[in-house]
C-alpha positions as CSV (number, residue, x, y, z in Angstrom):
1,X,-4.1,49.2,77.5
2,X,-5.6,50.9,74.8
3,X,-2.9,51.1,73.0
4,X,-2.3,46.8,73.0
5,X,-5.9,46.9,72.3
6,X,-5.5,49.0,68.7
7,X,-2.6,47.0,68.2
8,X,-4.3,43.6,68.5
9,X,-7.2,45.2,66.1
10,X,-5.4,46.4,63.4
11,X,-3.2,42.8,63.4
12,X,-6.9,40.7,63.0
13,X,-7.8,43.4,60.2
14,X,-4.5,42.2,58.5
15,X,-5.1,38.4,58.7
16,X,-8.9,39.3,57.7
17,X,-7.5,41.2,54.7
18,X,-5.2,38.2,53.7
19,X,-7.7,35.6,53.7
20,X,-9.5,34.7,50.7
21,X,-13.1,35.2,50.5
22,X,-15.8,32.4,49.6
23,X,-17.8,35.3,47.5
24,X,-14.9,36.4,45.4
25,X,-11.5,38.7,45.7
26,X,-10.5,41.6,44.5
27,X,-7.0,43.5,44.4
28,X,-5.3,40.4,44.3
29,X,-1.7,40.4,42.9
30,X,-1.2,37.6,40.3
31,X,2.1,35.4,41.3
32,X,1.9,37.1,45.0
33,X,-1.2,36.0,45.9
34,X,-2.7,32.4,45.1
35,X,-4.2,29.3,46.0
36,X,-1.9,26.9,47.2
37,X,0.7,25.5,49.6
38,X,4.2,27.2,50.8
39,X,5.9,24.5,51.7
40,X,6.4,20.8,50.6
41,X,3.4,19.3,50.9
42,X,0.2,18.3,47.9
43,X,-2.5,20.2,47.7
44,X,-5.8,19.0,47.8
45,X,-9.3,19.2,46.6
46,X,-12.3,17.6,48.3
47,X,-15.9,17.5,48.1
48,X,-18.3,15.7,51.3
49,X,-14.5,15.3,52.6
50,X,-14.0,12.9,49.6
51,X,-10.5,13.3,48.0
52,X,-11.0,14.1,44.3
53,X,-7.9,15.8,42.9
54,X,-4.3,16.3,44.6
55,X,-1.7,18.5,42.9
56,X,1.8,16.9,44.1
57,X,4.9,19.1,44.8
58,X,5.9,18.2,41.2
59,X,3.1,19.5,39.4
60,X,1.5,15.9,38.4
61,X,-2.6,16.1,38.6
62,X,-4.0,12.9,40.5
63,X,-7.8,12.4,40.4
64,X,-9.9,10.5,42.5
65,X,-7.3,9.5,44.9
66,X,-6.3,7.0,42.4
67,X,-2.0,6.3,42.6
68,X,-0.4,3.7,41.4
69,X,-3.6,1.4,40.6
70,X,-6.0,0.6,38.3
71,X,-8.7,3.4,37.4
72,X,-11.0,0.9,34.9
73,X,-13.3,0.7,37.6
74,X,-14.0,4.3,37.9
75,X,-14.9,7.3,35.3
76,X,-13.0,10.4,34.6
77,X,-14.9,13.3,33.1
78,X,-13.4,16.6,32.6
79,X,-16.0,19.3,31.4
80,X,-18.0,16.1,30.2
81,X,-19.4,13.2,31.8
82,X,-22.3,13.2,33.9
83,X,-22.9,12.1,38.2
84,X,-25.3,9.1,37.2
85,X,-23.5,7.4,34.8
86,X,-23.2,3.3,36.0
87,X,-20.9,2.4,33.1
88,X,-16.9,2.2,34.3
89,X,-13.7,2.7,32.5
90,X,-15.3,6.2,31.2
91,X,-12.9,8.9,29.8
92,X,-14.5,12.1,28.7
93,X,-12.6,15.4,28.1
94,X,-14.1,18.2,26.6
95,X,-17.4,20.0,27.0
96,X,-20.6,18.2,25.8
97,X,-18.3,14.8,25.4
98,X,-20.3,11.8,26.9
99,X,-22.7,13.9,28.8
100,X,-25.5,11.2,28.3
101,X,-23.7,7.8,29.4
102,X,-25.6,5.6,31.6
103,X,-24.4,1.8,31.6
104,X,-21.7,2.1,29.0
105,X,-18.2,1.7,29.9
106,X,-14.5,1.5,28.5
107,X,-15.8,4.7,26.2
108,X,-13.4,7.1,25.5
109,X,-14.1,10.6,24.5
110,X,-12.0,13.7,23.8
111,X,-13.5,17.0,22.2
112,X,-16.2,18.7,22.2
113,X,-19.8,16.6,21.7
114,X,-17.8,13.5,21.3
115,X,-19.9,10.8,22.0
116,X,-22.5,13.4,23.1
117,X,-25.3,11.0,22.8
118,X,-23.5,7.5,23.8
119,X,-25.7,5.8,26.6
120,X,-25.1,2.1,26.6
121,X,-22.6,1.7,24.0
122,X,-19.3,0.3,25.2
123,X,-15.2,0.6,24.0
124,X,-15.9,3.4,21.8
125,X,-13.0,5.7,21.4
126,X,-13.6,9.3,20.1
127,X,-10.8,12.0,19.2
128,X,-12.0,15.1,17.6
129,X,-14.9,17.5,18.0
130,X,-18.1,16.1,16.9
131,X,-16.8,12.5,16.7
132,X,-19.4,9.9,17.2
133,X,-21.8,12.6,18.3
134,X,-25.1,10.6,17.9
135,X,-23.9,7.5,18.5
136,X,-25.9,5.7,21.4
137,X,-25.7,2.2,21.7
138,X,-23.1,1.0,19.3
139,X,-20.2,-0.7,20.3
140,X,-16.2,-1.3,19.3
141,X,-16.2,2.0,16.9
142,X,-12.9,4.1,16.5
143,X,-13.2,7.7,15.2
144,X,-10.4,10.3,14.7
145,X,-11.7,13.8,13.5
146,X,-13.7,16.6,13.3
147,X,-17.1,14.8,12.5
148,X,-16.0,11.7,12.0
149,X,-18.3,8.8,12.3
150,X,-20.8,11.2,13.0
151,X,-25.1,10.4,12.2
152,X,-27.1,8.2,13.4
153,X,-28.3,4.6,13.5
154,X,-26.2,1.7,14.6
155,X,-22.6,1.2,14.7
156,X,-20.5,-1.7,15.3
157,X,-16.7,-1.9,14.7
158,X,-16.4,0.9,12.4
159,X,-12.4,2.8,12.3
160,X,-13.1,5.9,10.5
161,X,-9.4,8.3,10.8
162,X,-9.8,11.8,9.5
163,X,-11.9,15.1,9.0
164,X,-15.8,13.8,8.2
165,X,-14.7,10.2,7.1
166,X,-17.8,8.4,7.9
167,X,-19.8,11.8,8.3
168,X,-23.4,10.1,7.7
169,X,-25.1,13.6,7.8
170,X,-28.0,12.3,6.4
171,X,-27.9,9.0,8.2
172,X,-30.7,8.2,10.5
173,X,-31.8,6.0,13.8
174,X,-32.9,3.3,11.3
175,X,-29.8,2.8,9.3
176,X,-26.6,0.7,10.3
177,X,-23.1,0.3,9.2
178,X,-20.8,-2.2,10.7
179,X,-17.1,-3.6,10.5
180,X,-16.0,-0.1,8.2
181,X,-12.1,1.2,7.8
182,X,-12.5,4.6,6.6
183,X,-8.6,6.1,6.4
184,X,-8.4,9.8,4.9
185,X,-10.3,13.2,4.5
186,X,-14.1,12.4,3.9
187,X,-14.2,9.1,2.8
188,X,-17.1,6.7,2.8
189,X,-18.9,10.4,4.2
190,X,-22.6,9.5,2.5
191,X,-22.5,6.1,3.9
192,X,-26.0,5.2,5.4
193,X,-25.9,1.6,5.1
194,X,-23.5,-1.0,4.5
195,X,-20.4,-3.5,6.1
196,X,-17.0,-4.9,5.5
197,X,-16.2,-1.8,3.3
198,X,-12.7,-0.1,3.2
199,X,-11.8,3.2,2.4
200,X,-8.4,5.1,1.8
201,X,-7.5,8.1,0.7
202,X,-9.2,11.7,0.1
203,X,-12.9,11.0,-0.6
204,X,-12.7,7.6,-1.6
205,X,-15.9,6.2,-1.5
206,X,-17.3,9.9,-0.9
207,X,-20.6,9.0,-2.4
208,X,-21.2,5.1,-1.2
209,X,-24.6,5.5,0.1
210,X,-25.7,1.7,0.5
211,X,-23.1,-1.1,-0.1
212,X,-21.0,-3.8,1.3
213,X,-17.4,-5.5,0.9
214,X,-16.5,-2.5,-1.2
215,X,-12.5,-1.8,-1.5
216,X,-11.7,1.4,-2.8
217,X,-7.8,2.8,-2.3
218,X,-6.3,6.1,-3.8
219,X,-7.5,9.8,-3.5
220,X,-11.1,10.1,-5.4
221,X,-11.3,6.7,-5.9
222,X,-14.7,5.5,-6.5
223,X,-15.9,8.8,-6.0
224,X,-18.7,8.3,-8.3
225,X,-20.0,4.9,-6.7
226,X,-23.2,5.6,-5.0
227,X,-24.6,2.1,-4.3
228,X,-23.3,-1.5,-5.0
229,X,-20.9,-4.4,-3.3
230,X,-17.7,-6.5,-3.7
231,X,-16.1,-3.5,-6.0
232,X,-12.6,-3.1,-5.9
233,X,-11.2,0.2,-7.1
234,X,-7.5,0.7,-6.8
235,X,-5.4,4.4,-7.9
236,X,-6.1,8.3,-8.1
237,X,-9.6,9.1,-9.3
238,X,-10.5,5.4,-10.2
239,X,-14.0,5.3,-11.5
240,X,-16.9,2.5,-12.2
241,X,-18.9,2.6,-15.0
242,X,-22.1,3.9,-13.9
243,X,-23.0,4.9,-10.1
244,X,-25.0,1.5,-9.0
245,X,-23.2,-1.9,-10.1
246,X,-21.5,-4.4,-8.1
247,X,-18.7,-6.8,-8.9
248,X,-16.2,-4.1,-10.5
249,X,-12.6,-4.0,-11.2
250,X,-10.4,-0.7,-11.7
251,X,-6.6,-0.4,-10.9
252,X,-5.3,2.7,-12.4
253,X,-8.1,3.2,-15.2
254,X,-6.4,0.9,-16.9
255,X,-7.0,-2.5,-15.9
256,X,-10.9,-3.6,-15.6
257,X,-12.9,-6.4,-14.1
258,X,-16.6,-7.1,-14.7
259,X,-18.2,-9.8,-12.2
260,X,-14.3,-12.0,-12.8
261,X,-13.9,-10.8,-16.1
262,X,-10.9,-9.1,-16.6
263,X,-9.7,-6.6,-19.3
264,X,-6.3,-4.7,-19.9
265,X,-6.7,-1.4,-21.8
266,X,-10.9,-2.2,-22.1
267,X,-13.0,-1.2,-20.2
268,X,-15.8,-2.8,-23.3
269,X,-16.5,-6.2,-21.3
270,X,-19.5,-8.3,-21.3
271,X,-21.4,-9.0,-17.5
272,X,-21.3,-12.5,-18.0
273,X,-18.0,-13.0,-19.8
274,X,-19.4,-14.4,-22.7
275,X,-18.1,-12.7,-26.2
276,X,-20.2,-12.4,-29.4
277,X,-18.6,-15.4,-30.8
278,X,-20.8,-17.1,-28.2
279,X,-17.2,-18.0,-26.2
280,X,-16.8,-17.2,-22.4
281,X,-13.5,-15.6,-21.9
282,X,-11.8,-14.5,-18.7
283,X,-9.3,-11.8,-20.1
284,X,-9.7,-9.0,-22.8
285,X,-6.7,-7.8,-23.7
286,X,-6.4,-4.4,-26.4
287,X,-3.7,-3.7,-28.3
288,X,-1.8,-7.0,-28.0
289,X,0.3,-9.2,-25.7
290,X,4.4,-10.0,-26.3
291,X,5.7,-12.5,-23.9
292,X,8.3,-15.3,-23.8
293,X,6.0,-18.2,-23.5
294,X,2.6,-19.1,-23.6
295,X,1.2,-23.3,-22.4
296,X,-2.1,-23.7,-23.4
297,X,-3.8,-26.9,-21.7
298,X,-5.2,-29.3,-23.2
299,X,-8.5,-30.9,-22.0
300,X,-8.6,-33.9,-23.4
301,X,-7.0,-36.9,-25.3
302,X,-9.1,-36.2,-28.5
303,X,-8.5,-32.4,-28.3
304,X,-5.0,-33.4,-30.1
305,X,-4.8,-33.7,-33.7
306,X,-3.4,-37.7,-33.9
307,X,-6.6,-39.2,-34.3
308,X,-5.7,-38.4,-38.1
309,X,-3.2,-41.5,-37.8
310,X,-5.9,-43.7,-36.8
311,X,-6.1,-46.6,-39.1
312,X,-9.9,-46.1,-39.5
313,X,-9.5,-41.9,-40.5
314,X,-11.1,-41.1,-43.6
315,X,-8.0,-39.4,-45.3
316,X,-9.8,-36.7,-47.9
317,X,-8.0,-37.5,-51.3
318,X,-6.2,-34.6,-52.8
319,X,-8.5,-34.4,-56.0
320,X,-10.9,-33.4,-53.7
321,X,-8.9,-31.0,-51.6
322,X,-7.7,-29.5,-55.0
323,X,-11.7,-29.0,-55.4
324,X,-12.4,-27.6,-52.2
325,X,-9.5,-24.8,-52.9
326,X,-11.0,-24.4,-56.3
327,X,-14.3,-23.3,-54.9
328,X,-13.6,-22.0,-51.4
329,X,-9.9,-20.3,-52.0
330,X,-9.0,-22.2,-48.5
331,X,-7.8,-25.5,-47.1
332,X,-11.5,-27.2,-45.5
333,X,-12.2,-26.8,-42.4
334,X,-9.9,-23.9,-42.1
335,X,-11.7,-20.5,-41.7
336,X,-11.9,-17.6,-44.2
337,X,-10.3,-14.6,-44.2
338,X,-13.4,-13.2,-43.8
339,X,-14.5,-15.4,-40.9
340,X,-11.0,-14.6,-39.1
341,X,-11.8,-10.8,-39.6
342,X,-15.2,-11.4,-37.9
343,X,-14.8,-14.0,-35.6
344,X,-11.0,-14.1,-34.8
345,X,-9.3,-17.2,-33.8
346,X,-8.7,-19.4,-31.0
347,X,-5.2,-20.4,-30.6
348,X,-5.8,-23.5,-29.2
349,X,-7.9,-24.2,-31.7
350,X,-5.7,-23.0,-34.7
351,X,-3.0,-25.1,-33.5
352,X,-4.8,-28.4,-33.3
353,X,-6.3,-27.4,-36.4
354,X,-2.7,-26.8,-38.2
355,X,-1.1,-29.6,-36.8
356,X,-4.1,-31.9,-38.3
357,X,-3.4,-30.3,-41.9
358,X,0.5,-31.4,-41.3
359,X,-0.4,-35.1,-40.4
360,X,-2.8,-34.9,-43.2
361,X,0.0,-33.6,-45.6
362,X,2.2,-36.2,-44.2
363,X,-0.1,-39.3,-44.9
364,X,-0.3,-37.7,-48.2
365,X,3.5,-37.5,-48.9
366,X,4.0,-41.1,-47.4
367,X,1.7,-42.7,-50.1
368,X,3.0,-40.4,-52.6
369,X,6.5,-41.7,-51.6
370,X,5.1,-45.1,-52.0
371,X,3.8,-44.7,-55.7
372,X,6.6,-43.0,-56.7
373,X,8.7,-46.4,-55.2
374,X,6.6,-48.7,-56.6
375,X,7.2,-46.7,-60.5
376,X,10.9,-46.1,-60.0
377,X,10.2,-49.9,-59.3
378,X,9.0,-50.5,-62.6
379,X,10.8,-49.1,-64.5
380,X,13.9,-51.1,-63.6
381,X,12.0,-54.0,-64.8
């Protein structure tokens, strides 16, 4: 009897022994001992007998109890998240990520602090540690890397991809930026205030601080842009003329636009497109043009030169063109050589201008013809 009885002891002390304990093991044999099930069948984790994750046979995690449905009306927070949070559709992975939430939904967070401070903002999505860290109300954003569309204020429908594009380190609650692109390694990283501005490529944009409807593409372009709007900037290390202006134009350095003015291989262009000649132009062009063809339009009836075959045009005899050389040492009307050095010339103009001196010269040769009929004439008689 006593005998059974030590048996039956020493077999309790064994089960006791391979039991796990609710304070803690020790001695435990990694592989040999573990938490788990020995035969085909999930394991399961509950809380208040509520299902919350099941490890099938084949390794796949399922949370919440949630197979085969939809989850957008439930939250998912792994080492982020919060119990209170009323918002649904909530992803958060990563410590600190989304730990504020309260009626936001369709947020997604994964990294450390990202969207740290989101409350009510909704279909925000956040990859990277830091990303979107003080963003708490805004809405629609998209932000991809280590401090990317980080700072405060509001944001609405900003994409910024890459390390500390859209930083805003020195943004604040009062500031806003909305409907942003921001594609590449700190670009648009100073912005505190502005919309509808694109960025892409290493730091371009790097020192926008207040603008809109800017377009800057190319590593370093418009680097050196600190405030202004509707710039476009296109090419590595593009640049504008001084760090606040608006209305710019730069592909490769080497073609330039000021407010629709455009110059090739100038960047010397006036705001308003007017030259010193007192003539508004459109395009500055240095060091020449060669092409195939040119049509130059003309706007009007009388901007031709065949008014000079009117019957009623005061044809300037040639005694007094002969003069007008005499003094001048040009044709009238025609500029100097002086005056072309200074002022240049049109094209348009010069064409008219010429073709008038050829009708002119014609008129003249068709009454010389006719004196020279009316001799030959003569002296037949």
């Amino acid at each position: 009897m006593k005998k059974t009885l030590l048996l039956s002891l020493l077999a309790l002390t064994g089960i006791a022994k391979a039991q796990w304990s609710l304070t803690g093991n020790a001695g435990i044999t990694p592989g040999a001992n573990f938490i788990g099930t020995t035969d085909s069948k999930d394991l399961v984790f509950k809380t208040n007998n509520t299902e919350w994750i099941r490890l099938t046979t084949k390794g796949r995690l399922i949370f919440q109890n949630i197979d085969n449905g939809f989850g957008w009306n439930n939250n998912l927070f792994i080492a982020g998240g919060n119990d209170f949070a009323t918002g649904l559709g909530n992803t958060a992975v990563g410590l600190g990520s989304l730990v504020f939430v309260t009626t936001g939904g369709g947020n997604t967070s994964f990294g450390a602090n990202a969207l740290m401070e989101n409350t009510t903002g909704n279909n925000n999505t956040a990859i990277g540690i830091n990303s979107m860290t003080n963003n708490v109300g805004g809405s629609d954003n998209t932000s991809v890397g280590l401090n990317s569309l980080n700072g405060g204020g509001t944001l609405a429908e900003n994409t910024a991809i890459g390390f500390a594009s859209m930083a805003r380190y020195n943004a604040t609650s009062s500031d806003a930026v909305a409907y942003n692109t921001a594609l590449g390694v700190k670009t648009l990283i100073n912005i505190k205030n502005g919309n509808y501005n694109t960025a892409l490529g290493r730091n371009a944009l790097r020192d926008l601080v207040v603008g809109n409807n800017n377009i800057s593409i190319g590593a370093n372009s418009a680097s050196n842009l600190s405030s202004g709007s509707n710039n476009i900037l296109i090419g590595y290390e593009t640049t504008v003329n001084t760090g606040s202006i608006s209305n710019q134009l730069n592909i490769g350095n080497w073609i330039k636009g000021n407010n629709g003015t455009i110059g090739i291989g100038t960047s010397n262009l006036p705001a308003d497109g007017i030259a010193t000649d007192g003539n508004k132009y459109k395009l500055y062009v240095k060091d020449g043009i060669k092409t195939e063809k040119v049509k130059v339009d003309i706007a009007a009836d009388n901007g031709w030169a065949d008014y000079v075959f009117a019957k009623d045009y005061k044809l300037m005899p040639l005694k007094e063109v002969e003069n007008y050389i005499n003094i001048n040492g040009h044709l009238p009307e025609v500029p100097s050589t002086e005056e072309a050095i200074q002022n240049g010339i049109e094209l348009k103009e010069m064409n008219i201008l010429l073709l008038k001196k050829v009708e002119e010269l014609t008129l003249h040769l068709i009454e010389q013809d006719k004196r020279i009929g009316e001799l030959e004439a003569n002296n037949k008689k």
